[in-house]
N, C-alpha and C positions, 0 to 999 in steps of 0.2 A: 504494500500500500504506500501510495505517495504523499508525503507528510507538508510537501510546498512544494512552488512550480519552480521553476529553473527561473533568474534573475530577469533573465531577456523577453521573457513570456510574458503575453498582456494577461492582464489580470481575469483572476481567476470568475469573476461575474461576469465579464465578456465571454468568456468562454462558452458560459452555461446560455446567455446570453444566443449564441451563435448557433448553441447545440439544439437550443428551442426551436432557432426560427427555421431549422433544418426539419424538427420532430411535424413543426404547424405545415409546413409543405406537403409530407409523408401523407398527414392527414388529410391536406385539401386534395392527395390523389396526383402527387408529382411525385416522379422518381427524385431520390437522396443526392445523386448524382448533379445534376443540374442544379440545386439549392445550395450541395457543398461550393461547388463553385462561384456560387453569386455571392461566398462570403469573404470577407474583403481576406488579401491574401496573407498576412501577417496572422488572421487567425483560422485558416482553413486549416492547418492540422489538428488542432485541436476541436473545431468543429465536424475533422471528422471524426477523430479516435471516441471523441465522446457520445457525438448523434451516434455511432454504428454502437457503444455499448448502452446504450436507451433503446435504441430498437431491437438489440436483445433481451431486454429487459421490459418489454412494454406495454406485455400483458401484467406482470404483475405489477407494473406502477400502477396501471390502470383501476385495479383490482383495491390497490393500497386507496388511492384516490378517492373511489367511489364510499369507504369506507371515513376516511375522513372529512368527505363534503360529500351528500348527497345529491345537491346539484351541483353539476360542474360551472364553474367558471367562464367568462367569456375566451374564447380560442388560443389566445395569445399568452394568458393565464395560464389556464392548464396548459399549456405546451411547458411552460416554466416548471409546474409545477410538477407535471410530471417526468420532465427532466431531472427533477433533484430527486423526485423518490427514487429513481430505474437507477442512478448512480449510487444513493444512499442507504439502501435496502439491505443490503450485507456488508458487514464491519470488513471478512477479508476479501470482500471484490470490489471493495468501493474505491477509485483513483484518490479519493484525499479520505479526511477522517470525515464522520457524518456530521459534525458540528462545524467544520469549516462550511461545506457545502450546502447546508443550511442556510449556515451567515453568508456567504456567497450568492446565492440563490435570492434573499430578501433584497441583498442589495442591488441585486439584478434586475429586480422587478422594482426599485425606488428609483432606477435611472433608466429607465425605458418604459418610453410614453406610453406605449401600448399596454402596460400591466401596472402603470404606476397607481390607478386606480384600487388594484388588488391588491396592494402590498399589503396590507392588515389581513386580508385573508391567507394571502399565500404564508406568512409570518404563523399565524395563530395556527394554522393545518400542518407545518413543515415539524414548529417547537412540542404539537402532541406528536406527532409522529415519532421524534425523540423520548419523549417520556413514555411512549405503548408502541415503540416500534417491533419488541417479542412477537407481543400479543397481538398485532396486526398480522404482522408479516403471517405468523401461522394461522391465521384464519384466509388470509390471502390465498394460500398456499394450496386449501379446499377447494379454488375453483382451477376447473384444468387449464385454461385459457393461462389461468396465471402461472400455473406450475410448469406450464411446456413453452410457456412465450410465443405462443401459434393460436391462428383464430380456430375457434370451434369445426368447421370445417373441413380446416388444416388437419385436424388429428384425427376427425373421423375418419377421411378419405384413407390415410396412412395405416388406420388398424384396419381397414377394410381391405386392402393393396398387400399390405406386408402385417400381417396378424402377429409373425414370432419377431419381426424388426423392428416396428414403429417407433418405439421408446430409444432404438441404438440412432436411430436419425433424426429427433425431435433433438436430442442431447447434440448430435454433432454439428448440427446447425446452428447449439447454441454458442459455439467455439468459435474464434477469431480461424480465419483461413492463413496457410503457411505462403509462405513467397516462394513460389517454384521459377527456375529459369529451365526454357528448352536451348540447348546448344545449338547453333545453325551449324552444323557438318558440314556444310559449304564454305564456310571458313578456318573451323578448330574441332576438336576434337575433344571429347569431356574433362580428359585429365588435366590437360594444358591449360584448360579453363579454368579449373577448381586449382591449380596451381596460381593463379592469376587473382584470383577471388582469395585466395590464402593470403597473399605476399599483401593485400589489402586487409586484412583481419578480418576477412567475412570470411564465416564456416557455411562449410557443403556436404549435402550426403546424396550419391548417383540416385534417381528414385527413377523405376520405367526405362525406356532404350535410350532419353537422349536429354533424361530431365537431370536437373540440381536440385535437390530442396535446402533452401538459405536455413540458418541458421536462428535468425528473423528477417525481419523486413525492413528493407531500407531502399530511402528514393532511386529511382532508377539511374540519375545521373552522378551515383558517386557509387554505382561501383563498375568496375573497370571493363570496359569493351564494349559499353554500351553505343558510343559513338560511332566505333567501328564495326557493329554491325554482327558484336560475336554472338546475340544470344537476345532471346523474346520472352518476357515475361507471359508463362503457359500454364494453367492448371495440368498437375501430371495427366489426371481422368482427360483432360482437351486433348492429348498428345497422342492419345488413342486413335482419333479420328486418322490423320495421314497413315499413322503406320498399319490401318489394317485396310486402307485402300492401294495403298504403292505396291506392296508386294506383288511380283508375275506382270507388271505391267509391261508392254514391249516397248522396245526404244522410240522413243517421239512421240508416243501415246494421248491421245486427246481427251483432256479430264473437263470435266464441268465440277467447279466450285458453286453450288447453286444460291446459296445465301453466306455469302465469304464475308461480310463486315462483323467484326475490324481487318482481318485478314491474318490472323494466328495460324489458324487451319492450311490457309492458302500456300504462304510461306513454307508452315511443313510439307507441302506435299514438292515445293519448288525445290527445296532442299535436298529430299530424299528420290528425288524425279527430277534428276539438272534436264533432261531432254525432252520432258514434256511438254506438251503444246496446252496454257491451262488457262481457262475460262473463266473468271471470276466475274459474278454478277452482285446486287446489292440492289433492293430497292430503292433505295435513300443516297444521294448524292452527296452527301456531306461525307454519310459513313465511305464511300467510294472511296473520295478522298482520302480516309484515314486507313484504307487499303495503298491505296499509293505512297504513303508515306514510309508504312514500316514494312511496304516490299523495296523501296529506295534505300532504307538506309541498312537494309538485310543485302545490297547488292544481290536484288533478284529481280525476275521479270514474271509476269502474267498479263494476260488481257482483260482490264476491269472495264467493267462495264452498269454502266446503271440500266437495271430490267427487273420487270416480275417473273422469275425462273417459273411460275406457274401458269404462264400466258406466251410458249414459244414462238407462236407465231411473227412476235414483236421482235426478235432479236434472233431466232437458227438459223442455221445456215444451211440445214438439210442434211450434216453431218455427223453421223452418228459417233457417239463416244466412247472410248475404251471405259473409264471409271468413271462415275457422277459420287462426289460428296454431296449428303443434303443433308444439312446440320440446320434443321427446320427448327421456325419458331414455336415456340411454347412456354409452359411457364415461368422456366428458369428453377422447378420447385427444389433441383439437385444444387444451384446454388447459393442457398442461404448462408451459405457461414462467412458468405465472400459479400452479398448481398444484402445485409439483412433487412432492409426497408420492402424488400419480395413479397414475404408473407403477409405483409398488412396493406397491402397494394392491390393483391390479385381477390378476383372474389372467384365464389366457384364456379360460376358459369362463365369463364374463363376456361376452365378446362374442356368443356364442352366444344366451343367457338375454336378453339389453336388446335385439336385434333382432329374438328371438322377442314382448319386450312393444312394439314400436316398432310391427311388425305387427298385432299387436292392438289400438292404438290408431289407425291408421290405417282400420283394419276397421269401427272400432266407428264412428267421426267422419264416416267420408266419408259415409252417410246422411242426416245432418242438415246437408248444404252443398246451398242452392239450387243450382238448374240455372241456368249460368252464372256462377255462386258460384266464391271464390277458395280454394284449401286450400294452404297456404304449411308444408312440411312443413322440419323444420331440426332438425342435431345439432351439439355440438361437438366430433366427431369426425372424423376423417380415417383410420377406417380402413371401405373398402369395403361391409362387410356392413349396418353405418347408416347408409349415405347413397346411394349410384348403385346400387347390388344390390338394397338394399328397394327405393329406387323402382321399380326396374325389374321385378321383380316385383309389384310394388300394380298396375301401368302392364298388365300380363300379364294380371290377373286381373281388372281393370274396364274394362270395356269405355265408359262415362261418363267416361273420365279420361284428360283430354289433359294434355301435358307443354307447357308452356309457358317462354320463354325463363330462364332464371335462372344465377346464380355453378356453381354444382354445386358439388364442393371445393373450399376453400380452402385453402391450406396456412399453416402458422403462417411470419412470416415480418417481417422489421425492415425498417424503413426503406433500409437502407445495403445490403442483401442486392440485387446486383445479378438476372437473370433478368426475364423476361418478364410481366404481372400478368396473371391474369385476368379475364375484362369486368367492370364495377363492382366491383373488386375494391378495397379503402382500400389505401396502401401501407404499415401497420405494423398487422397484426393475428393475432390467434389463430387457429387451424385449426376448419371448420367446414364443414357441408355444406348447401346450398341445394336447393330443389326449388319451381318454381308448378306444382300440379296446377288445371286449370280442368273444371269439369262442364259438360260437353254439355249444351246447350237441349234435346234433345231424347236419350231415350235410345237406344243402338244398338240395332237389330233383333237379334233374335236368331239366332244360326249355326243353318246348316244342316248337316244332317251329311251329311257326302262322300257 
C-alpha cells in the first residue's frame, strides 16, 4: 500500500478528481479509452491506474453506496463518490491509506464545481463508511454483482457457458493484465531481445512461440527497440491468431486480414509470411491509419484498405485466397483484465446482435477461401454464442468446411493460477476463442432426400 505520492505528482484530489470524470463517462456509455485521454496529460496516468482499479471495483462501491445513501447523488457526485469507496474498501488493496483518501476525496469535491454542492454529503457518507466500513463491506459482499465486480448478467451467462469455470474467470478478470511483447522475427530473435531488455533492467520470461512476458509494465518508449521496430506490444492468447494461420502456406500466398485494426495480427502474419501477398481491411479509416503506422515502423508491408470485409462486392478482386484471418467483432468478454470498463458497457443483447454480424461475416468470407485454403476464425471472447456455437453452426451449414485441430476457448488466466492448460495454450493470457476451418479440395455432393 502507498503511504504518499511521489513529490512531482499532482495532488492527490486531482487524481481522484480525474478518476471520477473517467468513472461518469463509463457511465454515460463511452469507452474509458477516449475519456482517459481527454485528461489533461500530467494527470493521465494516474487517471488511468486508478479509473481501471474503480472499475474493478465497481460493483461493490456501488453496492457500498446504495447502503450509505439511499438515493444517489447527482452524477458527478457519485462518480466521486464512488470513486473513493472502489479505492477505499480494502485496507490491503487500497493505493493510499483509507483516511487519506477520504480526506482526498472531500477535498475533491470542495474544489470542483460540479460536486461542490455535495460536499457535506459526500463528507458525512465517506466518515460513516470509516467508522462501519467491516460491517458494510460484509453485507456488500451478499450481493453477487458486488462480490464478482460483473453485472448480473455477466455471471449468469458465464455459469451457464462454463458451469465448472465461471468463478476461475470472474477472478481473472479481476487482475490487472501483464505486458507481453511479440518479437518481430523479421528483425531479432527472442534471446537477443530479452538480452536487450536485461542490459535495460526490465525482466523477461519467453511465454508462446514469439512472446516476452515483462516483468511489469512500462511505457512503451523506454524500453529498448521500440523505435526500431524490434517488437509489438501483443497479448500472448492474440499471438495465436498468425501462428495457427501461416503454417503450410505456399510461397506468395494471398491472405485476407478481414478486420486487421490496429494491425497486431497483420504484422504477425507479415512477419512469419515475409512473401505473402496480405490484404488488410478495417472499416474505420482512422483505425487504417493506425495499421499503417505500426506496419511502418515494424519495417513491413501489406495492402490496407478501408472496406466492410462483409460486403465483397465493394472491394475483391475475384481472387480467391490461400488463408483468411477473421478476428471478428464481438464483445471483447475475454478481455476484461486488460479492459475493465467492458463489463459495465456491454449489455446482453449485445451478444445476440455481434454473433448475429460474426455470422455474417463468416457467410460472406468463406466464398473467397481457395479449396484447400485456411479460414482461421477468432474472438476475444469467452462466452459461447462467439466462439464453439457459431462455429458449430457455420460447420452445420457448409458442407466445404472441415474443422481442423485448434485452442477453441481460452480462458483468461495468470501465470500462478494453478489448473490444467489447454493444447498450445501460453501460460499468462487473455480469454479468447480459436477455430481452423479448412475447405474441401473438392466440394461435397449434394444430399439426397430420405
Amino acid at each position: 500500500m502507498q503511504s504518499e505520492s511521489h513529490p512531482s505528482s499532482p495532488p492527490l484530489w486531482r487524481q481522484l478528481q480525474a478518476a471520477a470524470s473517467v468513472l461518469a463517462a463509463v457511465r454515460r456509455g463511452e469507452s474509458a479509452t477516449p475519456a482517459i485521454a481527454a485528461v489533461d496529460a500530467p494527470l493521465r496516468p494516474a487517471a488511468q491506474a486508478l479509473s481501471f482499479q474503480v472499475l474493478r471495483q465497481l460493483g461493490r462501491a456501488e453496492a457500498l453506496r446504495r447502503r450509505l445513501a439511499k438515493r444517489g447523488p447527482p452524477p458527478a457526485a457519485d462518480a466521486l463518490l464512488c470513486t473513493a469507496l472502489a479505492l477505499a474498501w480494502s485496507e490491503d488493496d487500497a493505493p493510499y491509506p483509507a483516511f487519506t483518501l477520504v480526506d482526498q476525496a472531500v477535498e475533491a469535491a470542495k474544489r470542483w464545481p460540479q460536486t461542490r454542492p455535495q460536499q457535506g454529503f459526500i463528507n458525512a457518507c465517506l466518515r460513516r463508511f470509516l467508522r462501519e466500513r467491516e460491517q458494510l463491506v460484509a453485507e456488500a459482499e451478499e450481493e453477487p454483482v458486488a462480490h464478482w465486480n460483473h453485472p448480473r448478467w455477466w455471471i449468469a451467462r458465464l455459469q451457464q457457458d462454463w458451469p465448472q469455470r465461471w468463478e476461475e474467470i470472474l477472478q481473472a478478470n479481476n487482475r490487472p493484465a501483464p505486458m507481453t511483447l511479440r518479437v518481430n522475427t523479421h528483425r531479432i530473435s527472442r534471446e537477443p531481445l530479452r538480452d536487450l531488455l536485461a542490459a535495460a533492467h526490465i525482466g523477461s520470461e519467453p511465454v508462446g512461440a514469439h512472446g516476452l512476458l515483462l516483468d511489469r509494465a512500462h511505457p512503451v518508449q523506454a524500453i529498448p527497440g521500440f523505435a526500431e521496430g524490434l517488437w509489438s506490444v501483443q497479448d500472448a492468447g492474440a499471438q495465436l491468431a498468425a501462428e495457427l494461420l501461416v503454417p503450410g502456406l505456399p510461397p506468395n500466398a494471398s491472405v485476407l486480414d478481414a478486420c486487421a485494426a490496429p494491425g497486431g495480427k497483420t504484422a504477425h502474419i507479415c512477419e512469419l509470411a515475409p512473401g505473402a501477398q496480405v490484404l488488410a481491411l478495417d472499416v474505420d479509416p482512422v483505425r487504417c491509419e493506425r495499421i499503417h503506422q505500426n506496419l511502418e515502423r515494424l519495417g513491413l508491408h501489406a495492402d490496407v484498405r478501408t472496406a466492410d470485409a462483409g460486403e465483397p462486392g465493394y472491394w475483391w478482386d475475384g481472387q480467391l485466397f490461400d488463408a483468411i484471418l477473421l478476428d471478428a467483432p464481438c464483445t471483447a468478454s475475454g478481455i476484461v483484465r486488460r479492459h475493465p470498463d467492458v463489463r459495465w458497457l456491454r449489455r446482453e443483447k449485445d451478444v445476440t446482435q455481434l454473433a448475429e454480424q460474426q455470422e455474417r461475416l463468416l457467410t460472406a468470407l468463406w466464398p473467397l477461401l481457395k479449396p484447400g485454403g485456411r479460414l482461421v476464425y477468432c474472438t476475444c471472447s469467452v462466452f459461447r454464442a462467439e466462439g464453439e456455437a457459431q462455429v458449430r453452426a457455420f460447420l452445420a451449414h457448409n458442407t466445404t468446411a472441415v474443422s481442423r485441430p485448434a485452442p477453441g476457448h481460452l480462458w483468461p488466466r495468470h501465470a500462478g493460477d494453478g489448473g490444467p492448460l489447454p493444447d498450445n495454450s501460453p501460460s499468462d493470457h487473455d480469454g479468447f476463442f480459436y477455430a481452423v476451418l479448412e475447405k474441401s479440395a473438392l466440394d461435397a455432393p449434394a444430399r439426397q432426400d430420405d
